[in-house]
N, C-alpha and C positions, 0 to 999 in steps of 0.2 A: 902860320909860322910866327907875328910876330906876336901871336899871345905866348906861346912859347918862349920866344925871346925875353918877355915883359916878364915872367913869370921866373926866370931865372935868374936875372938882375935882382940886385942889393942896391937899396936904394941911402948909400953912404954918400954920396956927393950929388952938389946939385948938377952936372953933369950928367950921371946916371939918371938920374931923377928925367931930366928931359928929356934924356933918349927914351925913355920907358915911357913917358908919356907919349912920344911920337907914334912908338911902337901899338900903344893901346890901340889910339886913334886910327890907325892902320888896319887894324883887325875891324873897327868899326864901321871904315870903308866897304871893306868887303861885305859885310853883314847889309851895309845898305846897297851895294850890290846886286847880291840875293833878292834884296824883296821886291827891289825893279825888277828884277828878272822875273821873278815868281809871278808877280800879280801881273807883268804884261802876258804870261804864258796865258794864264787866267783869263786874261779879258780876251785875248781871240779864241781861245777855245770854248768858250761860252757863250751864246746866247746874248743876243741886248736884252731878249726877257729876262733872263734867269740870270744878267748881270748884277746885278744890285744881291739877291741872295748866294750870288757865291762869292761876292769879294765879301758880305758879313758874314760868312759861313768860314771863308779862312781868317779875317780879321780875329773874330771871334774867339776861335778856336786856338790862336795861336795868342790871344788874351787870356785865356782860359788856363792854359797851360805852362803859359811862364812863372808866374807861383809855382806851381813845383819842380821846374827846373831851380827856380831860387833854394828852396825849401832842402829839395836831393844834393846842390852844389855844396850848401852851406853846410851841410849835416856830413859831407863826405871830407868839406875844408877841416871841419873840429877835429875827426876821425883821426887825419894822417896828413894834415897840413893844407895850405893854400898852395905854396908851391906843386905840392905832389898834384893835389886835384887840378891847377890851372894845366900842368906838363900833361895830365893824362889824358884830359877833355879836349885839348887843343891836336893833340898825336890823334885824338880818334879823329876827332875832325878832317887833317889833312888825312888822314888813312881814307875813310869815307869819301874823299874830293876824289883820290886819285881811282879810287875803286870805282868809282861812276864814271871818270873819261875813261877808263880801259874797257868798258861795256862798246861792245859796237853797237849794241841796240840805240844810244844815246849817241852817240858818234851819225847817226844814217839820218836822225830827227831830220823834218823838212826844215830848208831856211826859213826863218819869219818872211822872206819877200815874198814867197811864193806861199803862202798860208791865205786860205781865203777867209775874214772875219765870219765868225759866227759859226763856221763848219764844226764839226768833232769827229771830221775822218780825215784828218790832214795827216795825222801820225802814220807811220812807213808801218807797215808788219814783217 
């Protein structure tokens, strides 16, 4: 939401200017949110063997692949604007958030307390 916000601010005072910067930084929160989230999922659901090759298998892979999110961003910015591309990316995004809490399968997930390290039958079916 607040890339959204960030993206439809005019950046004509230095008032706006610092909200839009708050707002950046806010989105950036979240994103580092995510990857706590992500890699602790990772690290109990994995193996202390096969730990070290699945945290550089997603490191990797999500190094691999930000070049062309850069690459798709910037080509879709020239296209039809920076505004239109940051409003549109940022709407899929929250569309995508909410579509994943309204899943009951993701809703039933075991609590992290009761997850036993190393398992990969902790997930509900």
């Amino acid at each position: 939401v607040s890339w959204i916000l960030f993206s439809l601010l005019k950046h004509e005072s230095t008032f706006i200017m610092i909200v839009s910067f708050v707002l950046f930084l806010t989105g950036w929160v979240v994103v580092g949110m995510f990857n706590i989230i992500s890699q602790t999922i990772i690290q109990l659901s994995v193996s202390e063997e096969q730990l070290g090759m699945a945290m550089g298998t997603m490191i990797g892979v999500s190094t691999s692949i930000a070049p062309l999110g850069a690459l798709l961003g910037g080509s879709l910015g020239v296209l039809f604007g920076s505004h239109t591309v940051m409003i549109l990316f940022a709407s899929l995004l929250v569309f995508v958030s909410v579509f994943w809490m309204s899943q009951s399968s993701i809703r039933e997930l075991t609590d992290f307390e009761h997850i036993e390290w190393g398992r990969q039958d902790y997930w509900k079916t």
